[in-house]
C-alpha positions in Angstrom: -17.9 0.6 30.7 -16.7 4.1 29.8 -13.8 4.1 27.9 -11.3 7.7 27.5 -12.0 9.5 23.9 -15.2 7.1 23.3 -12.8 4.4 22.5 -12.9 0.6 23.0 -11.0 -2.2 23.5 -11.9 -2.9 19.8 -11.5 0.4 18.3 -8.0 -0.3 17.0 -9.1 -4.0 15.1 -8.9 -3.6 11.7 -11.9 -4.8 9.4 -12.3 -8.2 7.8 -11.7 -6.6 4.3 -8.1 -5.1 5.2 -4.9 -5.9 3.5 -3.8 -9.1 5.1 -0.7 -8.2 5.8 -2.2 -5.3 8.2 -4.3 -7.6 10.0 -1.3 -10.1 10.6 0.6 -7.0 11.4 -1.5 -5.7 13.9 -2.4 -9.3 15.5 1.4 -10.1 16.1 1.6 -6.5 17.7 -0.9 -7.1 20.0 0.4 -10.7 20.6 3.8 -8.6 21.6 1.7 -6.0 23.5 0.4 -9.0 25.8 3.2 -11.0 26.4 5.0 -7.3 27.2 2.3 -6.8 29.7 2.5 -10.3 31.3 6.3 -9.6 31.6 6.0 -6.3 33.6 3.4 -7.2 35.6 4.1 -8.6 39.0 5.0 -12.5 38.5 2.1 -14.3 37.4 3.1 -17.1 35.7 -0.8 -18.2 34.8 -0.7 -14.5 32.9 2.3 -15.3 31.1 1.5 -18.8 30.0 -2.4 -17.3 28.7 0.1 -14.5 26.4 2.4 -16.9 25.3 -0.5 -19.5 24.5 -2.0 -16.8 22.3 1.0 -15.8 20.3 1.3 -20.1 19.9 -2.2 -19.9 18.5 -1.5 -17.2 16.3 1.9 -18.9 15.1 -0.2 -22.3 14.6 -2.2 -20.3 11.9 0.9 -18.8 10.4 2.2 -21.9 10.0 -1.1 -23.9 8.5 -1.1 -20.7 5.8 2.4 -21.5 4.9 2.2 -25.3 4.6 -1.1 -24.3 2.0 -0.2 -25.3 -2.0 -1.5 -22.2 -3.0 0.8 -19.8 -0.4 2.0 -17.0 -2.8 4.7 -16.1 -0.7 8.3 -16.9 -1.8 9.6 -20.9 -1.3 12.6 -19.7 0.4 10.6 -16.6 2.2 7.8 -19.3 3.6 10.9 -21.9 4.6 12.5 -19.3 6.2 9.2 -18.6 8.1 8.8 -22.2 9.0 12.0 -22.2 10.6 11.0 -19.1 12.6 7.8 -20.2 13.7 9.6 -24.1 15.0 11.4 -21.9 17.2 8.7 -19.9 18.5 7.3 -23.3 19.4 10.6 -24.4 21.2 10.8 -21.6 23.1 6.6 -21.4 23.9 7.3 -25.2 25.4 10.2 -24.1 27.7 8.1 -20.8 28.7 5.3 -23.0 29.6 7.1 -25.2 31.5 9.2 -22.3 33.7 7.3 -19.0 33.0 10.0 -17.1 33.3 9.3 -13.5 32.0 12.9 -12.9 30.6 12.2 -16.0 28.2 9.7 -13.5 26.3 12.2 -11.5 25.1 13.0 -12.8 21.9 9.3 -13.9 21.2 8.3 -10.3 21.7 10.9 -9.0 19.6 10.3 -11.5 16.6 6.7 -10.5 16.5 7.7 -6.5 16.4 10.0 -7.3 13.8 7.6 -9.4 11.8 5.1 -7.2 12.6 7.2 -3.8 11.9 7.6 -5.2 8.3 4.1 -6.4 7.7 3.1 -3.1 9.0 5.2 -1.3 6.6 4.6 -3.0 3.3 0.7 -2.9 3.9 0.5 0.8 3.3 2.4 1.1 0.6 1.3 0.4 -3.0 2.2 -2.4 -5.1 2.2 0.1 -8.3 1.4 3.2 -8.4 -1.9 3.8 -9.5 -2.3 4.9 -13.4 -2.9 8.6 -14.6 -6.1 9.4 -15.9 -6.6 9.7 -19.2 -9.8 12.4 -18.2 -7.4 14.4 -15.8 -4.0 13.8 -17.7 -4.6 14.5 -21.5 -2.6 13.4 -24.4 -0.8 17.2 -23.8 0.0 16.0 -20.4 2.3 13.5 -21.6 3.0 14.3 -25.1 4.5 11.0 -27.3 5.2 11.8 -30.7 2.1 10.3 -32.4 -0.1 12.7 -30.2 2.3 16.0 -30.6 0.1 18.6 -32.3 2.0 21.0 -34.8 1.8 24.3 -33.4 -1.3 26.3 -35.2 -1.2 28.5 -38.3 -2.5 31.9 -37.8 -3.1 33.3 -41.3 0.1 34.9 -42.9 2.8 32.7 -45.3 5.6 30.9 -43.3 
């Protein structure tokens, strides 16, 4: 199939080796995305409960990476999450039972929200990265044990 600009479907995944918090980022976008689409699309509720069962799927995982020992994330950050993520299965049950496309409202708007801050925090760096020494010489920066005296050019001072 020919896609517009030589893109695909996949063009916008991003790699295995990206920051994590971009991939999460981008998968609970999409997860929005679908559920967006199933909700402005003529009723169909089979297309609504296949969104909603993919953003339970990808909430399942969330919540097996917080209940880990070795999650680095914050206790109260991850409880917090925990919380978030019983409610998105609360309110995945009742959409599955009556798809009703208003129910998707607050799902889709938790994952942008989760996702908008992911997002955010994945391009920008923990610490800046260190001057070089080659690039940025001891003049550069001068401390007093590297301040050169200025040089004598013959004559008495």
């Amino acid at each position: 199939m020919h896609y517009p600009g030589g893109r695909t479907p996949y063009s916008s995944v991003p790699s295995a080796t990206a920051d994590s918090r971009l991939i999460e980022g981008w998968a609970l976008t999409e997860a929005a995305r679908r559920m967006h689409v199933a909700q402005t699309a003529p009723v169909d509720p089979a297309a609504v409960r296949v969104a909603v069962t993919l953003n339970l799927r990808l909430w399942t995982i969330f919540q097996a990476s917080l209940l880990e020992p070795e999650c680095a994330l914050p206790r109260k950050l991850r409880l917090n999450l925990l919380a978030l993520s019983h409610f998105i299965d609360k309110r995945t049950a009742r959409v599955m039972a009556c798809p009703a496309t208003e129910s998707l409202d607050a799902l889709i708007s938790i994952n942008r929200g989760i996702a908008k801050g992911l997002l955010t925090f994945a391009f920008q760096p923990a610490d800046p990265p260190p001057l070089s020494p080659r690039v940025h010489g001891p003049r550069a920066t001068p401390t007093p044990q590297t301040r050169r005296s200025p040089p004598q050019y013959g004559g008495t001072a």
